[in-house]
N, C-alpha and C positions, 0 to 999 in steps of 0.2 A: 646974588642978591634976590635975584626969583625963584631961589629955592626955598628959603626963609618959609615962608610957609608951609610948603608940601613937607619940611622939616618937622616943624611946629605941630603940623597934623598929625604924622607919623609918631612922634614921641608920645603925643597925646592917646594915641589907640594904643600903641603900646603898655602905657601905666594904666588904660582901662581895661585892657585885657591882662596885665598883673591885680589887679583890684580884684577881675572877675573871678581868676583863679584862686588869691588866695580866699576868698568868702566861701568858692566850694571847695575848698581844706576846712576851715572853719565847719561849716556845712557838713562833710566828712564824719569830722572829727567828734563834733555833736548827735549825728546819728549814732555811732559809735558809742558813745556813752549814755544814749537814751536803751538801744537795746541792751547794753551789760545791767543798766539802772532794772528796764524790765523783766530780764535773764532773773534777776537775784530777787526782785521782788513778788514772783509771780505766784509763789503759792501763797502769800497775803493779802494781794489780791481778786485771787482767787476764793480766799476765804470771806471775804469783804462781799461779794458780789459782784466787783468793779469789770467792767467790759474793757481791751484792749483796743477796738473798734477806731477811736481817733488816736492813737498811738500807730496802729499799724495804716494807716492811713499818710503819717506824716513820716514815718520812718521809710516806706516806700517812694515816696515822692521825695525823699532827704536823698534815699541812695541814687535813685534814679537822676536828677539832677546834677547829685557833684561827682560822679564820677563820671557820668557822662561829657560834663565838660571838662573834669581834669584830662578824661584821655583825650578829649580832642585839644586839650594845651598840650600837653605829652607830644603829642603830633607836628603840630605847631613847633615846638622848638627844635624837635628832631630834623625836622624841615628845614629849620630857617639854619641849622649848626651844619647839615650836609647840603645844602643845597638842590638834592634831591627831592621830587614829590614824594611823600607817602600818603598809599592807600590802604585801604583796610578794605578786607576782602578779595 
């Protein structure tokens, strides 16, 4: 009966850190189709005058975030399925 919480908690960081993860799949997934979007459009915009400037701005800050915490989920579950620390580096 006094675990009931420590339970509660625990479930609770878990589905928050499933939320976390899947927003940076989302997040990912979005980068990803902003740079194919710019890949294909860029000799039109080019011709246009238009600057990439706040595109490569958000595209770097898109990868840098979701992959960075997808591999520290990646890790994370590796973790908790052997039992084993893992480190990186």
């Amino acid at each position: 009966m006094l675990l009931l919480p420590v339970i509660a908690v625990g479930i609770g960081v878990m589905f928050a850190l499933a939320g976390l993860a899947a927003a940076a799949l989302v997040l990912l997934i979005a980068a990803i189709g902003v740079t194919i979007w710019l890949c294909r459009s860029r000799e039109q915009r080019r011709a246009e005058g238009k600057s990439n400037v706040g595109w490569t701005i958000f595209l770097v800050s898109a990868y840098l975030l979701s992959i960075s915490y997808l591999a520290f989920f990646i890790l994370l579950l590796i973790s908790t399925f052997t039992g084993e620390s893992v480190t990186v580096g």
